[in-house]
CHARMM internal coordinates of N, CA and C (Angstrom, degrees):
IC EDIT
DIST 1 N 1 CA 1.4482
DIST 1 CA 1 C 1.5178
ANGL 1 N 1 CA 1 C 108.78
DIST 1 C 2 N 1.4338
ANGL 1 CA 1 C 2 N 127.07
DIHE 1 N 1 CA 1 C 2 N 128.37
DIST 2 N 2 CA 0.9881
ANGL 1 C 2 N 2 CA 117.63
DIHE 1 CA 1 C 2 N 2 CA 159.44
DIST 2 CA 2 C 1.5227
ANGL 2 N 2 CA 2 C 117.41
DIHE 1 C 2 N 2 CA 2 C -62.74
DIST 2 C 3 N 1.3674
ANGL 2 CA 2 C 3 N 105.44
DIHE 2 N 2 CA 2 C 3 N 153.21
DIST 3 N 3 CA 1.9094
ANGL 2 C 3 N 3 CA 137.96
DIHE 2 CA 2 C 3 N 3 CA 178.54
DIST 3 CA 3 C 1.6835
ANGL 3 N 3 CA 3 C 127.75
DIHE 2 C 3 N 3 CA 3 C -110.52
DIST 3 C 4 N 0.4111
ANGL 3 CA 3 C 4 N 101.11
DIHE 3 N 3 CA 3 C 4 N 103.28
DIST 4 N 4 CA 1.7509
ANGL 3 C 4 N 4 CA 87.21
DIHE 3 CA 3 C 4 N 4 CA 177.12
DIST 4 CA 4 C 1.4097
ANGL 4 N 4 CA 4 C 107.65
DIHE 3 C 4 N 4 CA 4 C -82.88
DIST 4 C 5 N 1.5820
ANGL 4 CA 4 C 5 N 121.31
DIHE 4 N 4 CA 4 C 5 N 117.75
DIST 5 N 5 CA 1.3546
ANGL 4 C 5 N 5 CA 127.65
DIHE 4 CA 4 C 5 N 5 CA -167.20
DIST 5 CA 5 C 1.3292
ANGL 5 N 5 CA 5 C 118.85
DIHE 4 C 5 N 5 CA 5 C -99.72
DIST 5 C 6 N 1.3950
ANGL 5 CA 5 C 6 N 112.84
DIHE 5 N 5 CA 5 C 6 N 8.59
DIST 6 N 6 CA 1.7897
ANGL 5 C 6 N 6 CA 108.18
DIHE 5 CA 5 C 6 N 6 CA 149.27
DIST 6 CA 6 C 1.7318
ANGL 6 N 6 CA 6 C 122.92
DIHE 5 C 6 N 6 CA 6 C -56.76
DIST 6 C 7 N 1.3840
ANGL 6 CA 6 C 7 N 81.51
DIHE 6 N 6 CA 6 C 7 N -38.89
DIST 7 N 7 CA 1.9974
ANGL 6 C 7 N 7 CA 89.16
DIHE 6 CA 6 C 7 N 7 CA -173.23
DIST 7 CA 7 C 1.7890
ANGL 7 N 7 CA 7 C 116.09
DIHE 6 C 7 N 7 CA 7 C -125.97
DIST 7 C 8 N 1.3889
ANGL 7 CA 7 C 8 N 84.00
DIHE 7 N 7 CA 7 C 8 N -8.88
DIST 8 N 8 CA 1.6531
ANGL 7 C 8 N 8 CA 89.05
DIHE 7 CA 7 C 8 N 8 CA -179.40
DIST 8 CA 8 C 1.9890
ANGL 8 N 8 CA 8 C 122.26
DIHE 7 C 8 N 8 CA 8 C 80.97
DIST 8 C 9 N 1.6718
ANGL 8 CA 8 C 9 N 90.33
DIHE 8 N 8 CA 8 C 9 N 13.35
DIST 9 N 9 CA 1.6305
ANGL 8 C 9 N 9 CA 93.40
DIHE 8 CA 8 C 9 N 9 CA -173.34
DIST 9 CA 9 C 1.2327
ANGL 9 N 9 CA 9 C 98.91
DIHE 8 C 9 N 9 CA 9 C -82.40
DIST 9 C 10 N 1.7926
ANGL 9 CA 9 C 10 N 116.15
DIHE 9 N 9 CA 9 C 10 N 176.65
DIST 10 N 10 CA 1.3817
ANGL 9 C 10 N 10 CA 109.13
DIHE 9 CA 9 C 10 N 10 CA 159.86
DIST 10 CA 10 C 1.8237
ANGL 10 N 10 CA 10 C 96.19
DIHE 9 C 10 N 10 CA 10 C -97.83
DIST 10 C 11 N 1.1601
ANGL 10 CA 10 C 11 N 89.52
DIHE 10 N 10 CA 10 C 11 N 177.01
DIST 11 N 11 CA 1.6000
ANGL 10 C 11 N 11 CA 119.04
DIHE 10 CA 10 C 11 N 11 CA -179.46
DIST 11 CA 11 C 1.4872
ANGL 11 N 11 CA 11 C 111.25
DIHE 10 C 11 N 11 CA 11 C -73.15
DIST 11 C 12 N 1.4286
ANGL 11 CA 11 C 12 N 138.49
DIHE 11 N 11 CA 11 C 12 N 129.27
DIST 12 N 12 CA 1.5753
ANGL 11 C 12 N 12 CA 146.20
DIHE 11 CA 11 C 12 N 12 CA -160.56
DIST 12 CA 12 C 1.7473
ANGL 12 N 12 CA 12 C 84.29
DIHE 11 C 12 N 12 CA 12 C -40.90
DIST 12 C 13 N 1.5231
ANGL 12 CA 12 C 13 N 132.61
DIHE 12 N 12 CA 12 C 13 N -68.17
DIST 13 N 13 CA 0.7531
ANGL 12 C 13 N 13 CA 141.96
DIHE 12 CA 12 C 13 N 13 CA -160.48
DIST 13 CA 13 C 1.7420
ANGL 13 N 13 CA 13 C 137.56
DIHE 12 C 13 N 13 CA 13 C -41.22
DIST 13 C 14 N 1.2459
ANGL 13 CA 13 C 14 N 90.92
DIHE 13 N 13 CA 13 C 14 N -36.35
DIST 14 N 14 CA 1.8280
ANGL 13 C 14 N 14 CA 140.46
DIHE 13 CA 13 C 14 N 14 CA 157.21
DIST 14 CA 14 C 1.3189
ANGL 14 N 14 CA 14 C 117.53
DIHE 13 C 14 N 14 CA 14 C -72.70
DIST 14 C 15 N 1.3133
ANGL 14 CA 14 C 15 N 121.47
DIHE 14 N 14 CA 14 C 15 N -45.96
DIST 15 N 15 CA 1.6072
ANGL 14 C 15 N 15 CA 108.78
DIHE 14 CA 14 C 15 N 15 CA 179.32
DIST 15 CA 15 C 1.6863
ANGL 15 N 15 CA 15 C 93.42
DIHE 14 C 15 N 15 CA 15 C -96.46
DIST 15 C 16 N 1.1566
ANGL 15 CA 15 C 16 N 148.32
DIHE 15 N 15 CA 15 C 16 N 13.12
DIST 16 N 16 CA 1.4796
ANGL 15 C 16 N 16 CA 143.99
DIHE 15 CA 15 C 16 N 16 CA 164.15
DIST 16 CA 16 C 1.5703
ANGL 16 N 16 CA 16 C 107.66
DIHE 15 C 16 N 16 CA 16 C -83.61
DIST 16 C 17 N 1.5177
ANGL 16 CA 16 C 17 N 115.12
DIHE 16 N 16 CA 16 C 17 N -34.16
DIST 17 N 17 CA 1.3828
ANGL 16 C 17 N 17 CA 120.64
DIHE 16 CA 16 C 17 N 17 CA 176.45
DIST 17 CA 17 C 1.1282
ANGL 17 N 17 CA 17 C 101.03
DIHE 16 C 17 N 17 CA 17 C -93.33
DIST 17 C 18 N 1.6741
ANGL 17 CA 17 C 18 N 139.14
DIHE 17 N 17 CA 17 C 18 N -13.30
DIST 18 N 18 CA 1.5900
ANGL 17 C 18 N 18 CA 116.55
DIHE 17 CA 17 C 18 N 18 CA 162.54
DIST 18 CA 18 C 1.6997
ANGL 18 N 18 CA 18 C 95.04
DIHE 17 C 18 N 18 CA 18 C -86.06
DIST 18 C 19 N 0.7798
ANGL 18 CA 18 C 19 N 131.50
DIHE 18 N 18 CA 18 C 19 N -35.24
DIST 19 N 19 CA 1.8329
ANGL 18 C 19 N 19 CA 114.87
DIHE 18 CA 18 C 19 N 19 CA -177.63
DIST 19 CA 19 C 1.0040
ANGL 19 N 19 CA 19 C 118.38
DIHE 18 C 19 N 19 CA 19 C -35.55
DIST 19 C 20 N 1.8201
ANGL 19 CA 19 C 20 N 106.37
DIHE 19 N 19 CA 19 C 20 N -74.94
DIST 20 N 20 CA 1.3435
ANGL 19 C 20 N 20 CA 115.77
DIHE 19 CA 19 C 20 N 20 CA -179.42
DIST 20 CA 20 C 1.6668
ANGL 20 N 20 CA 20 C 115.87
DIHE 19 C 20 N 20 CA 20 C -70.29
DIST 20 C 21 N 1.2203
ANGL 20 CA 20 C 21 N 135.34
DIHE 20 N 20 CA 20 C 21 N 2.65
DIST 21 N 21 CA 1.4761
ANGL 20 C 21 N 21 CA 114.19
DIHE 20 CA 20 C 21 N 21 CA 147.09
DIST 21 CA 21 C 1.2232
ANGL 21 N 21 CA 21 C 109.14
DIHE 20 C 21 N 21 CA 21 C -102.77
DIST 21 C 22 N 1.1698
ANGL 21 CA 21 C 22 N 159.49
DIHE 21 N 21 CA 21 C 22 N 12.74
DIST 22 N 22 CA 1.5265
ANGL 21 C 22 N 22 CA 149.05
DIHE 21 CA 21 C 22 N 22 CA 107.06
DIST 22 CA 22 C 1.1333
ANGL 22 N 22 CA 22 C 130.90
DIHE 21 C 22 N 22 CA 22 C -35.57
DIST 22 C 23 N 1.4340
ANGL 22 CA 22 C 23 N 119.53
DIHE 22 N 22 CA 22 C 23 N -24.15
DIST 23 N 23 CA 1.5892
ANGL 22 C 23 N 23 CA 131.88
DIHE 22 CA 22 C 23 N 23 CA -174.02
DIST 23 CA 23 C 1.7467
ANGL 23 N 23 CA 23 C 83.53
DIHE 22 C 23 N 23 CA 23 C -98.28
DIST 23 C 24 N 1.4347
ANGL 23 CA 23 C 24 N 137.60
DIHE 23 N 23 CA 23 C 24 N -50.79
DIST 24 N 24 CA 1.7061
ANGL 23 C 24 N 24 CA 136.45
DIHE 23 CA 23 C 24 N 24 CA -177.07
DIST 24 CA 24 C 1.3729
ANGL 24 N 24 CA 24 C 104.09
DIHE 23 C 24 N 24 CA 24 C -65.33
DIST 24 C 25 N 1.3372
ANGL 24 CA 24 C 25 N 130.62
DIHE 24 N 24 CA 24 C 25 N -45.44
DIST 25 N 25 CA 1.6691
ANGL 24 C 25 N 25 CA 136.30
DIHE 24 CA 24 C 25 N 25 CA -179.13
DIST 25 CA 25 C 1.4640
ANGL 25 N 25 CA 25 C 97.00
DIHE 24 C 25 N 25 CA 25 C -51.53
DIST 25 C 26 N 1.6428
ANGL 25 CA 25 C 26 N 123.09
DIHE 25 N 25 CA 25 C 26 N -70.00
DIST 26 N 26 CA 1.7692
ANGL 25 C 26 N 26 CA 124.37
DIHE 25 CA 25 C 26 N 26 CA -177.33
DIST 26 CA 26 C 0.9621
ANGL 26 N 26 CA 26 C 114.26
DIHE 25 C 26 N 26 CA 26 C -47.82
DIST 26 C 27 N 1.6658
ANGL 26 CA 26 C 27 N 126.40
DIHE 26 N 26 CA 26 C 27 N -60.75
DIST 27 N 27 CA 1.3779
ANGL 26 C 27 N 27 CA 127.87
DIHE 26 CA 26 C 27 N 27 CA 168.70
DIST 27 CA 27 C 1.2912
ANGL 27 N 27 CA 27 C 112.94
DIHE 26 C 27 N 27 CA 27 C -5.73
DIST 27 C 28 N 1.7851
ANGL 27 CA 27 C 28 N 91.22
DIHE 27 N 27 CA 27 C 28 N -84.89
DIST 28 N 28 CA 1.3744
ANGL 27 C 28 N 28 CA 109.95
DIHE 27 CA 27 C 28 N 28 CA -169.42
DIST 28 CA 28 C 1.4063
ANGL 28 N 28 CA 28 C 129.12
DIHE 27 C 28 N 28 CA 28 C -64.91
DIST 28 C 29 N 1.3911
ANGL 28 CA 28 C 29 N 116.10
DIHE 28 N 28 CA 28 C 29 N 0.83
DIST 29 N 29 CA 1.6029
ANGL 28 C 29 N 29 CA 117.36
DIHE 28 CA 28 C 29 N 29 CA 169.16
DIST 29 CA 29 C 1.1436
ANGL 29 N 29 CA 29 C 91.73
DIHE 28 C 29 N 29 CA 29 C -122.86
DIST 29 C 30 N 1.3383
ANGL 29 CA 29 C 30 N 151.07
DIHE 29 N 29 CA 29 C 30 N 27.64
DIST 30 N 30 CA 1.4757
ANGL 29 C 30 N 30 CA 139.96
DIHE 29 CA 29 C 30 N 30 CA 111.71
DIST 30 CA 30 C 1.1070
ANGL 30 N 30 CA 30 C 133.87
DIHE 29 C 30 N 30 CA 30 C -47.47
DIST 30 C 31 N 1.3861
ANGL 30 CA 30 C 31 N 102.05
DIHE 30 N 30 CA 30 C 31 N -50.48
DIST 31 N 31 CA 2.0314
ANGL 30 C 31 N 31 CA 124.24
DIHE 30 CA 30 C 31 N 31 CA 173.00
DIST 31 CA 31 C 1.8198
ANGL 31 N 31 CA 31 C 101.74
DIHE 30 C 31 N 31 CA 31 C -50.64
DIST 31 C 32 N 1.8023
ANGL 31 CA 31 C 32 N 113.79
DIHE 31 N 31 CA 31 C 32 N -54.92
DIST 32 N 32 CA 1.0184
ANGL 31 C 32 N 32 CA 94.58
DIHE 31 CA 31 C 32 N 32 CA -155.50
DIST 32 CA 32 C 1.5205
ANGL 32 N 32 CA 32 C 113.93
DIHE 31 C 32 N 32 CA 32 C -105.29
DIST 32 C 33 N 1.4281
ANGL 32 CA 32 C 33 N 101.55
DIHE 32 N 32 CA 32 C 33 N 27.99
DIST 33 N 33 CA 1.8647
ANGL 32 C 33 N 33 CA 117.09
DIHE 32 CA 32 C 33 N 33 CA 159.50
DIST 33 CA 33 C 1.1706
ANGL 33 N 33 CA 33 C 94.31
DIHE 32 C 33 N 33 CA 33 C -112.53
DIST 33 C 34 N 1.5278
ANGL 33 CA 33 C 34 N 147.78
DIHE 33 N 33 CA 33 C 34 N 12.63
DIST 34 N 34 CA 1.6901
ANGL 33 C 34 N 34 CA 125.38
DIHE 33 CA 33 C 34 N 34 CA 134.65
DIST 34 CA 34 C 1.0267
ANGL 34 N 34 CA 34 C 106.12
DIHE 33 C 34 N 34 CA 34 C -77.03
DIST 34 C 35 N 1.3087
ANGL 34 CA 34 C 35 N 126.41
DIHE 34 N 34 CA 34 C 35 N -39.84
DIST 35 N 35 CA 1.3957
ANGL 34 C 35 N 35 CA 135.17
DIHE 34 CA 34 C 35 N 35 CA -160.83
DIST 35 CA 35 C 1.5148
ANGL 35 N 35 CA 35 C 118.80
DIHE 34 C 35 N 35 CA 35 C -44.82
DIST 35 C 36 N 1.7415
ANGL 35 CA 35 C 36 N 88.42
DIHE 35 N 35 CA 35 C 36 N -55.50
DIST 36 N 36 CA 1.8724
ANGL 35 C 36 N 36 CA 113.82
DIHE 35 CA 35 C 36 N 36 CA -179.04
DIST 36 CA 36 C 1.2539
ANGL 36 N 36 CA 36 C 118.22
DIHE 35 C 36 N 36 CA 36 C -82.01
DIST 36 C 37 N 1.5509
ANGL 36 CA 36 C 37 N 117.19
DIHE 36 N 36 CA 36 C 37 N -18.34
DIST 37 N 37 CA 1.3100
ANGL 36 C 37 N 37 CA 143.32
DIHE 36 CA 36 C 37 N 37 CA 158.20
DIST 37 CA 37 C 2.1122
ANGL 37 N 37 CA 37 C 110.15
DIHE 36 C 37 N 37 CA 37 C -63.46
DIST 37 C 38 N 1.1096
ANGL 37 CA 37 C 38 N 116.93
DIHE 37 N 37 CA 37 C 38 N -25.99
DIST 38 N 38 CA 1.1851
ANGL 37 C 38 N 38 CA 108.98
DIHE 37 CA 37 C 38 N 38 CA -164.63
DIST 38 CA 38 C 1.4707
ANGL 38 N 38 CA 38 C 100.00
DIHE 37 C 38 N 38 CA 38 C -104.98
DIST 38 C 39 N 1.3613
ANGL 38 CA 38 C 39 N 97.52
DIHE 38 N 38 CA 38 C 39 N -60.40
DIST 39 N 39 CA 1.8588
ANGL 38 C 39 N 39 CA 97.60
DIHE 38 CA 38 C 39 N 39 CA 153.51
DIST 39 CA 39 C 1.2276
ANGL 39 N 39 CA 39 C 136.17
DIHE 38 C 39 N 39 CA 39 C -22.87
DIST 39 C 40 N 1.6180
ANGL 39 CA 39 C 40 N 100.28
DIHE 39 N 39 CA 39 C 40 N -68.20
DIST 40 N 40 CA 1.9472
ANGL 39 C 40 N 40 CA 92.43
DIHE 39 CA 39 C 40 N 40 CA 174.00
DIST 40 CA 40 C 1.2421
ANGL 40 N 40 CA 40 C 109.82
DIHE 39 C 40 N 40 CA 40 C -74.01
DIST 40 C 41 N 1.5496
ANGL 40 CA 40 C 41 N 140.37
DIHE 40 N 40 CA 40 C 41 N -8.57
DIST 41 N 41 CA 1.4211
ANGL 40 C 41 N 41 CA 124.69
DIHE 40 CA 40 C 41 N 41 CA -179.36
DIST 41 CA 41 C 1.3376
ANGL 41 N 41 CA 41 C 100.93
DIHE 40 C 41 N 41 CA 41 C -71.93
DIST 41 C 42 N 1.8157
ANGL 41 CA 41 C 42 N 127.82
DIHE 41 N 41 CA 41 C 42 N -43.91
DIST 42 N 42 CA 1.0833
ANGL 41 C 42 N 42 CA 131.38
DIHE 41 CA 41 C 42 N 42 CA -167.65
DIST 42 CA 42 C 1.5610
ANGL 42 N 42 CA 42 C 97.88
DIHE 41 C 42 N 42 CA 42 C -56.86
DIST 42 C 43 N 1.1231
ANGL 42 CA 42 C 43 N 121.19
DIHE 42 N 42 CA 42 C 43 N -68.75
DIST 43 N 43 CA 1.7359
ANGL 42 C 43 N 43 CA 129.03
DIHE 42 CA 42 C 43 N 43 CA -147.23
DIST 43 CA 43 C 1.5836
ANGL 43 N 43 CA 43 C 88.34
DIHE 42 C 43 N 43 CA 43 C -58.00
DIST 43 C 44 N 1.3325
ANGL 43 CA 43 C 44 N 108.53
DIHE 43 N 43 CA 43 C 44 N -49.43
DIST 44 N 44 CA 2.0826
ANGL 43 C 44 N 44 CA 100.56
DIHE 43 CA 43 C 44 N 44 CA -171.99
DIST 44 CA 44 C 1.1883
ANGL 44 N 44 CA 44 C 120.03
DIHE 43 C 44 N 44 CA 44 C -68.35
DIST 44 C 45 N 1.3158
ANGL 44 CA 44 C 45 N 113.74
DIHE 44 N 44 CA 44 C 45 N -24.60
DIST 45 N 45 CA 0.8880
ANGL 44 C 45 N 45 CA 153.93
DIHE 44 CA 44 C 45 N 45 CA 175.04
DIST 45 CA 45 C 2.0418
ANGL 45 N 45 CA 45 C 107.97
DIHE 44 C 45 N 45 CA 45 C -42.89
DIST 45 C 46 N 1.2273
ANGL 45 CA 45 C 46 N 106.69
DIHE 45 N 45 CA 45 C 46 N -84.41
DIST 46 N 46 CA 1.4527
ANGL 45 C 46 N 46 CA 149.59
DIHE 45 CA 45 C 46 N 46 CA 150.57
DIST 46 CA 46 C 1.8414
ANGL 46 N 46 CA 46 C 100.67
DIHE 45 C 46 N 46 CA 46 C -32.96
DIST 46 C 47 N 1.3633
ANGL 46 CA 46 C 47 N 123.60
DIHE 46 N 46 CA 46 C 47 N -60.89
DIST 47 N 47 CA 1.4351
ANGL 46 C 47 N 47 CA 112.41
DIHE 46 CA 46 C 47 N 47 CA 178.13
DIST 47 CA 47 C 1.6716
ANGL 47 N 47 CA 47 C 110.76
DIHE 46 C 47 N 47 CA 47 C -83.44
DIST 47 C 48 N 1.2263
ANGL 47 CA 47 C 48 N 140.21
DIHE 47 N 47 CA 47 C 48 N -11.58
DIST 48 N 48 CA 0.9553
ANGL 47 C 48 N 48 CA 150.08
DIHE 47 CA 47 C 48 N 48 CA 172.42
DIST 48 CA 48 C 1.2630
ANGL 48 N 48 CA 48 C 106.00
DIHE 47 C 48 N 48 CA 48 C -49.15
DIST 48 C 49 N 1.5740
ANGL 48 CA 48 C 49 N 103.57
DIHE 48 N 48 CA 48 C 49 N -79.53
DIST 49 N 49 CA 1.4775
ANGL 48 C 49 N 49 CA 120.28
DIHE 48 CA 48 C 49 N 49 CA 174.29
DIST 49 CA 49 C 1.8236
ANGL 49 N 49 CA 49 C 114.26
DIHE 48 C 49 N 49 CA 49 C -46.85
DIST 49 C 50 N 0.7265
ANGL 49 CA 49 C 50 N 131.83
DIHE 49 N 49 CA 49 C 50 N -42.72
DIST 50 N 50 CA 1.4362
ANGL 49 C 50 N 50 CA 127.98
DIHE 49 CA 49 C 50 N 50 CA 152.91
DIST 50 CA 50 C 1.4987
ANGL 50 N 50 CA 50 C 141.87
DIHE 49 C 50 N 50 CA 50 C -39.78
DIST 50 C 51 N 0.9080
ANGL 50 CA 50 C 51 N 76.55
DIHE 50 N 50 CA 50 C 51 N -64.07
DIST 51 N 51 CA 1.9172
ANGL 50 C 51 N 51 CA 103.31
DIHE 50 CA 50 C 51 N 51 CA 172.61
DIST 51 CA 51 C 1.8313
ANGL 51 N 51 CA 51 C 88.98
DIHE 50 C 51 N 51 CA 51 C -72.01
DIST 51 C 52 N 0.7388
ANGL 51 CA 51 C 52 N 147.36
DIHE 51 N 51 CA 51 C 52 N -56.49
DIST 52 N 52 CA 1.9124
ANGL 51 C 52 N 52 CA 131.48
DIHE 51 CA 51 C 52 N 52 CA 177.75
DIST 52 CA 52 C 1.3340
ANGL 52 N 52 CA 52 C 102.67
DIHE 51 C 52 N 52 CA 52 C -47.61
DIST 52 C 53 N 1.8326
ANGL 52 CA 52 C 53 N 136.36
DIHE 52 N 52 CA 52 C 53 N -38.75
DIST 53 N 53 CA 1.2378
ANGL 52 C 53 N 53 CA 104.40
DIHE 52 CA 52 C 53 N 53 CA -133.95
DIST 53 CA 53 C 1.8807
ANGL 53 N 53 CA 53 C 79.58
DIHE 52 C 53 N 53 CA 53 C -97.80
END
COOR INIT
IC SEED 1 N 1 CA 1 C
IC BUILD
């Protein structure tokens, strides 16, 4: 990545391509803690109801 070494920032151009893969990185480990979240509700979910009747 380019730097600009007066101050050590990146360039508008540089922090637009770290945004949007910081904003795709969260996304995507949002999706897959519903994901594992929806899953184990189902499966306990699923033996719960069993195990009562």
């Amino acid at each position: 990545m380019s730097e600009d070494n007066q101050n050590g920032r990146l360039d508008p151009a540089a922090e637009k391509i770290r945004r949007r893969r910081s904003i795709a990185i969260g996304l995507t480990l949002g999706f897959m803690v519903l994901a594992f979240y929806i899953a184990t509700f189902v499966r306990l979910g699923s033996n719960a109801a069993n195990g009562m009747l």
